[in-house]
C-alpha positions as CSV (number, residue, x, y, z in Angstrom):
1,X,0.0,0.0,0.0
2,X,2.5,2.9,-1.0
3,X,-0.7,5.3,-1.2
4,X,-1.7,6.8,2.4
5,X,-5.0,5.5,3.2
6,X,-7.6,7.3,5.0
7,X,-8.3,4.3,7.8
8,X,-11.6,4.9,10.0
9,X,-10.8,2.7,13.3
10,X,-14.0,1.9,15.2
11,X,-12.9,0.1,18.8
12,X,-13.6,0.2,22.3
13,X,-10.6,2.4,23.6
14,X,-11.0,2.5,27.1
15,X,-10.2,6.1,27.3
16,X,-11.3,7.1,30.9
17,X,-9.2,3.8,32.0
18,X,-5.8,3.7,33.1
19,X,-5.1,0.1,31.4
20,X,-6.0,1.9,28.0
21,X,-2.3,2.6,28.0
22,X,-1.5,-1.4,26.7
23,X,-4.4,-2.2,25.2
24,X,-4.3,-4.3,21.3
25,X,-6.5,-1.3,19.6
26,X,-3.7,1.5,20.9
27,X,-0.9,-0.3,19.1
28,X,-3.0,-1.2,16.2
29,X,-3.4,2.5,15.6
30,X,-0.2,3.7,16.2
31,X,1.9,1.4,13.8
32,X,-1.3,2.4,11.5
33,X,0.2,6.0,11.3
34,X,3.9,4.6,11.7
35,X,3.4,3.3,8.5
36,X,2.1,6.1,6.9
37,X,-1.7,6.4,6.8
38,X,-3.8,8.8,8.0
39,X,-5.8,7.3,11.0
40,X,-9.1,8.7,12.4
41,X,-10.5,6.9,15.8
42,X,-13.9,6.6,17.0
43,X,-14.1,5.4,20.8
44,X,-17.8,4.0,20.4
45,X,-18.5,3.2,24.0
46,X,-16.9,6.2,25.2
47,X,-19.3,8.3,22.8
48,X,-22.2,6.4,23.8
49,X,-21.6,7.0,27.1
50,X,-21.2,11.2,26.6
51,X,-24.5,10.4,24.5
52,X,-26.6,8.8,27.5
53,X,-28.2,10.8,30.4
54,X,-27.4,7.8,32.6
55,X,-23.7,6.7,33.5
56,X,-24.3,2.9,33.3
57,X,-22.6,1.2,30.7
58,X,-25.7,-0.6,30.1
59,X,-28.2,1.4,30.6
60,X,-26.0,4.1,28.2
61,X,-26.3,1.0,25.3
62,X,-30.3,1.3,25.7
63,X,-30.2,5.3,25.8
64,X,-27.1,6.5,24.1
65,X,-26.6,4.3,21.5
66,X,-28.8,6.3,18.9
67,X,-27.0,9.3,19.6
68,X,-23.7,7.9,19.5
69,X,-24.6,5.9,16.0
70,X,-25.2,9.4,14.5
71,X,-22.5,11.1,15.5
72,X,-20.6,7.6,14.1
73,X,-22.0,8.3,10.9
74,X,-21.3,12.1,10.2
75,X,-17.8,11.2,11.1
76,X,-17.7,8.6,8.7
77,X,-19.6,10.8,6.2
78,X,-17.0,13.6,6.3
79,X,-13.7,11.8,6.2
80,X,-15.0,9.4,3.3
81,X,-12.5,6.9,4.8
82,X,-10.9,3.8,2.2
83,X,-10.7,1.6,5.0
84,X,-13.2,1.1,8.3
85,X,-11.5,-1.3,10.9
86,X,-14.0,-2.3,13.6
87,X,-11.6,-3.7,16.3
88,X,-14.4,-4.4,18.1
89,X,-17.8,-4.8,16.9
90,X,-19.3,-5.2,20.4
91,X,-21.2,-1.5,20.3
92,X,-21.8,-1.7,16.6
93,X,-24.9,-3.3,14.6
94,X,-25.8,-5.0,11.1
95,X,-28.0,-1.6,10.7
96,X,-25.5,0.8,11.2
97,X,-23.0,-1.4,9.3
98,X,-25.1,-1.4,6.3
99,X,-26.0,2.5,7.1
100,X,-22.0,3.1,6.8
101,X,-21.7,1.4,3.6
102,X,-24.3,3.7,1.9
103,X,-22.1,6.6,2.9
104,X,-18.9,5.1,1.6
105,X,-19.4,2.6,-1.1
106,X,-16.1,1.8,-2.5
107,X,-14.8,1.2,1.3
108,X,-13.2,-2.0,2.4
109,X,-14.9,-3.4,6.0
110,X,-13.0,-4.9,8.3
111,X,-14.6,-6.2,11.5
112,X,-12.4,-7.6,14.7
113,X,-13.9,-10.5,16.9
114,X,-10.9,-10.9,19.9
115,X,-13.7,-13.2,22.3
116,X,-13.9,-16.7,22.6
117,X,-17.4,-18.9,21.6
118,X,-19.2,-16.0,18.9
119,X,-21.5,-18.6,18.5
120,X,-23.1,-17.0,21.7
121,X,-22.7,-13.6,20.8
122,X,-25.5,-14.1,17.5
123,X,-25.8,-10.1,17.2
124,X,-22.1,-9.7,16.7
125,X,-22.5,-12.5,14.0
126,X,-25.1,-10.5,12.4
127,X,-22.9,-7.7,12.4
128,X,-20.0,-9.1,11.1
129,X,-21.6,-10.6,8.2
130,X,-21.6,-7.3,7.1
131,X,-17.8,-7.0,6.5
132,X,-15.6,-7.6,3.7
133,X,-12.6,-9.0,6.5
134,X,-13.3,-11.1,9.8
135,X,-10.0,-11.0,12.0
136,X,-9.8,-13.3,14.7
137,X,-7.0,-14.4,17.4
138,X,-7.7,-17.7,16.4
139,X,-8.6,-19.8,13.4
140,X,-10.4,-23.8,13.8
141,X,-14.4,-23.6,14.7
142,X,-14.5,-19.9,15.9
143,X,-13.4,-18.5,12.6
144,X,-15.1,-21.0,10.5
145,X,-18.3,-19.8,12.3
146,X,-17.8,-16.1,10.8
147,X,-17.1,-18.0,7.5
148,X,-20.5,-20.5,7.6
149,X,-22.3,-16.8,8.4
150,X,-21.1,-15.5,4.9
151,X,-18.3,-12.8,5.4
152,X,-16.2,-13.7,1.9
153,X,-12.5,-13.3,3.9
154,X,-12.1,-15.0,7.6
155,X,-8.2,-14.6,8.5
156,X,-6.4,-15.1,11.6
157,X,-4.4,-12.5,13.1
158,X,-2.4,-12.7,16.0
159,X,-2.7,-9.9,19.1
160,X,0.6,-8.1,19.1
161,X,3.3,-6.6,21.5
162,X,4.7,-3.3,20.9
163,X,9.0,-3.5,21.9
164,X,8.9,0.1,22.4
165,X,6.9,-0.5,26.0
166,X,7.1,-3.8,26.4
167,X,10.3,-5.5,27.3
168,X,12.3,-6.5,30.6
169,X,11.8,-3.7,33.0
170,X,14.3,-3.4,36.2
171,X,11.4,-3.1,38.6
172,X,11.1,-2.6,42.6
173,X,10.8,-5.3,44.6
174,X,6.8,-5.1,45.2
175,X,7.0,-6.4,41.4
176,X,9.3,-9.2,42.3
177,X,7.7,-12.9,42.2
178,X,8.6,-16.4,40.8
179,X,4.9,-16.9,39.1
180,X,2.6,-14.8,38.3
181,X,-0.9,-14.6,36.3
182,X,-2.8,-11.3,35.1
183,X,-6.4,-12.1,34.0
184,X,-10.0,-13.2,35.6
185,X,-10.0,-17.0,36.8
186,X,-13.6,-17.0,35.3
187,X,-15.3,-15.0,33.1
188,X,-19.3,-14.3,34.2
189,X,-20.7,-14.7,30.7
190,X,-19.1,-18.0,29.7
191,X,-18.7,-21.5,31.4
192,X,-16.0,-22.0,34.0
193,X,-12.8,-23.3,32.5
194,X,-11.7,-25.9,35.5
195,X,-7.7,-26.3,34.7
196,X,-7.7,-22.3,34.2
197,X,-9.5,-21.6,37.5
198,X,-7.4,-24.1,39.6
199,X,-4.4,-22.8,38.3
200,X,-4.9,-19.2,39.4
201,X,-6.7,-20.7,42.4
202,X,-3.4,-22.6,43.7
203,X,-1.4,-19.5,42.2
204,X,-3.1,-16.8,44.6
205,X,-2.7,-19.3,47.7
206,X,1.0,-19.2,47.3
207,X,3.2,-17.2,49.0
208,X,6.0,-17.3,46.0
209,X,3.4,-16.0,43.3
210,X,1.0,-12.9,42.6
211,X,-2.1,-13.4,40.6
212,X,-4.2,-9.8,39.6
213,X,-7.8,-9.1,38.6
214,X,-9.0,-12.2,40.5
215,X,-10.1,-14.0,43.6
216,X,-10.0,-10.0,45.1
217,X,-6.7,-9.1,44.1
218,X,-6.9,-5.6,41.8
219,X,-6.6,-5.3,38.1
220,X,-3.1,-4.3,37.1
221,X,-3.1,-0.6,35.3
222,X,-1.6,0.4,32.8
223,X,2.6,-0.3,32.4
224,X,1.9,-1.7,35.7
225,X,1.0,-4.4,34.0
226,X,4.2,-5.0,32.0
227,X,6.0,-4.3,35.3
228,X,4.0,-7.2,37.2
229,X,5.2,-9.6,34.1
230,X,8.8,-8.3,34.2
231,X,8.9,-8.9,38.1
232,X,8.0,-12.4,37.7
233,X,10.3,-15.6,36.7
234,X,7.5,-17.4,35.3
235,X,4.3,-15.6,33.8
236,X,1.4,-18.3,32.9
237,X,-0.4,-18.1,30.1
238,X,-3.8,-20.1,29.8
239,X,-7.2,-19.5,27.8
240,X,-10.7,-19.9,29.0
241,X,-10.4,-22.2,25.5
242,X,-7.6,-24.1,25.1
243,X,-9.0,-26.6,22.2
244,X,-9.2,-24.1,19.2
245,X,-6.4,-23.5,17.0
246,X,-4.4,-21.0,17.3
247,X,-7.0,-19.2,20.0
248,X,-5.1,-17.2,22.2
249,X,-5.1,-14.1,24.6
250,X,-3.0,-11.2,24.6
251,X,-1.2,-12.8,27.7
252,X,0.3,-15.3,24.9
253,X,2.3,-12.5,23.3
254,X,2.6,-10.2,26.2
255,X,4.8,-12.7,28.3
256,X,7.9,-13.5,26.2
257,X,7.8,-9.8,25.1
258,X,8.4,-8.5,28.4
259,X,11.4,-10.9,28.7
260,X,9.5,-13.7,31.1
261,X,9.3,-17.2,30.9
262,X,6.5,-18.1,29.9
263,X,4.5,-21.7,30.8
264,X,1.8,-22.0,28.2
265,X,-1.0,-24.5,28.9
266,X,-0.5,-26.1,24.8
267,X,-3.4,-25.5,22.1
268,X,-3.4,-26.7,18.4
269,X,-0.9,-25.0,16.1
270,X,0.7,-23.0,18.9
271,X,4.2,-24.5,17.8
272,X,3.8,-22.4,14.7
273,X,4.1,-19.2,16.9
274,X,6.4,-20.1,19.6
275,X,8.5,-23.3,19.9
276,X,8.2,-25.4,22.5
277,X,11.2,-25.3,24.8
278,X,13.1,-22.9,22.6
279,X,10.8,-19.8,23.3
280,X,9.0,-21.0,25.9
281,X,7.6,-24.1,27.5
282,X,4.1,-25.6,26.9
283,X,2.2,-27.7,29.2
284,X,-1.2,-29.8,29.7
285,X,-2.3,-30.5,32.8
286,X,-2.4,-28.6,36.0
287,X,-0.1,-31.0,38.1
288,X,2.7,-30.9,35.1
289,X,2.5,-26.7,35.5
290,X,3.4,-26.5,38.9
291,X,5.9,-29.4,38.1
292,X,7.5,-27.3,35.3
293,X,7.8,-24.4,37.4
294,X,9.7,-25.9,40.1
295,X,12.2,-27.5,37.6
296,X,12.6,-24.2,36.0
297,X,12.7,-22.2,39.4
298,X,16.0,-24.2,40.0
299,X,17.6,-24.0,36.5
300,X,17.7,-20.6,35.9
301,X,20.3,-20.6,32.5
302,X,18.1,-23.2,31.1
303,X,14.7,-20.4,32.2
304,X,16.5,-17.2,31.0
305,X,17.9,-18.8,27.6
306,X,14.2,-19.9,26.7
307,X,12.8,-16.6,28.0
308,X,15.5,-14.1,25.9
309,X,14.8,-16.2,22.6
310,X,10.8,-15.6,23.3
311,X,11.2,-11.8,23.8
312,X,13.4,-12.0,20.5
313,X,10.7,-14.3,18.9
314,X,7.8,-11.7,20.4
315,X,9.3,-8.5,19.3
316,X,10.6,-10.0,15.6
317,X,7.6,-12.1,14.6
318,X,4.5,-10.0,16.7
319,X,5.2,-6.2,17.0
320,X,2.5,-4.1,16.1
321,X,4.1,-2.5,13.3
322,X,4.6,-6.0,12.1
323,X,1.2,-7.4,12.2
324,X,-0.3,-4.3,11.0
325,X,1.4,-4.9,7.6
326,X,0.4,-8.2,7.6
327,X,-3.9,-7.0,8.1
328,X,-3.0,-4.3,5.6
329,X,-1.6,-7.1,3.3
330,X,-4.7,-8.9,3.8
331,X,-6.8,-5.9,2.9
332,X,-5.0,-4.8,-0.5
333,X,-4.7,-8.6,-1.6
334,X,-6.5,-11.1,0.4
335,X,-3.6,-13.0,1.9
336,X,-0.4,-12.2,4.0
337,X,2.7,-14.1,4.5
338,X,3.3,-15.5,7.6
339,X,4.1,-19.2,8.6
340,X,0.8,-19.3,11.0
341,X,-1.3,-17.4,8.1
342,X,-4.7,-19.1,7.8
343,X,-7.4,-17.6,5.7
344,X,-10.8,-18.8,4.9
């Protein structure tokens, strides 16, 4: 794409939150403009929330969202973009999809599904059969159900890292652990995932780890976040899915990027991005976790060889900059070229 593009990113920016520092839509936009197109963004929640005369986020989707869809569409209107990224099509609709596409007819579509199980999620389906692109941190059944919907390109895209904030800190000592886990041990909307909620379970109970946004402990803000990894000798890195390939979470990448050793409960195709005991260590069970992080805790050339290579592995193969090539190689030519590219 030597031509600047005009690129209209719809997303979920978090903007009055501290943790919108590291979030994937930030870096996404920012190696947008670093390589050289012309980037407006549209925080939709955010704007639905000014919209609504009530401050709850749900209440504000019943209220504001009119409002909010208007002020979505003049903006689209008046920048008469050549691209429109939804990163996240939570806040967005099939109507207002359809109503963009009437404004600018010779734009390309791209719509961002980061969740596990769409399948119980049938509005966002609706909406994304409405794009040209579906871009997914994952390929097997949860792409394929974007592609049985009728969306002509279903690709997978992996979340990034971005090696300008994210690499091994020297932190203070309240940072300093031998494990540690960032994430919920359960999410409310979806069934529990047993091996991931013992593992934090045992994690939080022991007085050589730190786990964060669960069983009470607080959410991690911000490069806090990257501090909390950096701290640690081993970060873990489980999904509430672990049985789709290629599905992953942004803890996957985040990791080995900020120079940690990372134990990764294994999912199909994962040696494609990361090879085992070479970047970083996979396991399958929960007994075989805690007996991998004792062996590594004691061999700690053996944990620091593996956990430099994945950093270099992270910040080669996964920046931003890099994987925003790859979805704008994807856009301007339906394919990208990548040892883990899979399109549908």
């Amino acid at each position: 794409m030597p031509k600047a593009k005009r690129i209209f990113v719809i997303a979920d920016f978090k903007d009055e939150k501290p943790w919108s520092i590291c979030i994937e839509e930030r870096r996404l936009v920012k190696s947008l403009i670093r390589l050289g197109h012309d980037v407006q963004r549209f925080s939709h929640r955010n704007i639905m929330m000014q919209c609504s005369p009530f401050p709850s986020k749900r209440i504000a989707r019943r209220f504001g969202r009119k409002k909010s869809n208007e002020v979505l569409l003049k903006q689209v209107k008046y920048y008469y973009p050549d691209i429109v990224i939804a990163f996240s099509m939570k806040y967005l609709d099939a109507e207002t999809v359809r109503a963009m596409r009437e404004l600018v007819p010779n734009a390309i579509f791209v719509g961002r599904d980061g969740d596990p199980f769409p399948e119980k999620f049938p509005a966002r389906i609706a909406t994304g059969k409405e794009m040209d692109i579906i871009i997914m941190p994952s390929a097997g059944r949860f792409l394929q159900i974007y592609k049985e919907a009728g969306v002509r390109c279903c690709a997978f895209i992996p979340f990034t890292c971005d090696p300008d904030i994210q690499y091994r800190f020297e932190v203070d000592d309240i940072w300093r652990t031998d494990m540690v886990f960032l994430g919920a041990a359960e999410h409310t909307r979806l069934d529990r995932n047993y091996e991931r909620y013992e593992l934090a379970k045992r994690m939080s109970e022991l007085p050589n780890a730190k786990v964060y946004a669960c069983f009470g402990r607080p959410k991690s803000q911000g490069m806090h976040s990257f501090y909390a990894i950096s701290g640690a000798k081993i970060g873990l890195s489980i999904n509430i899915a672990n049985d789709v390939r290629l599905y992953h979470s942004d803890r996957f990448i985040n990791i080995p990027a900020c120079g940690t050793f990372c134990l990764a409960k294994r999912a199909p195709g994962y040696e494609l991005l990361f090879e085992d005991e070479v970047h970083l260590k996979y396991f399958d069970t929960v007994d075989e976790f805690f007996e991998l992080a004792e062996w590594y805790l004691k061999h700690e050339q053996q944990r620091e060889k593996i956990a430099m290579a994945g950093m270099q592995r992270a910040h080669n193969e996964f920046n931003c900059e890099k994987i925003a090539r790859h979805m704008l190689d994807l856009i301007e030519t339906g394919a990208y070229e990548a040892p883990w590219a899979e399109i549908l």
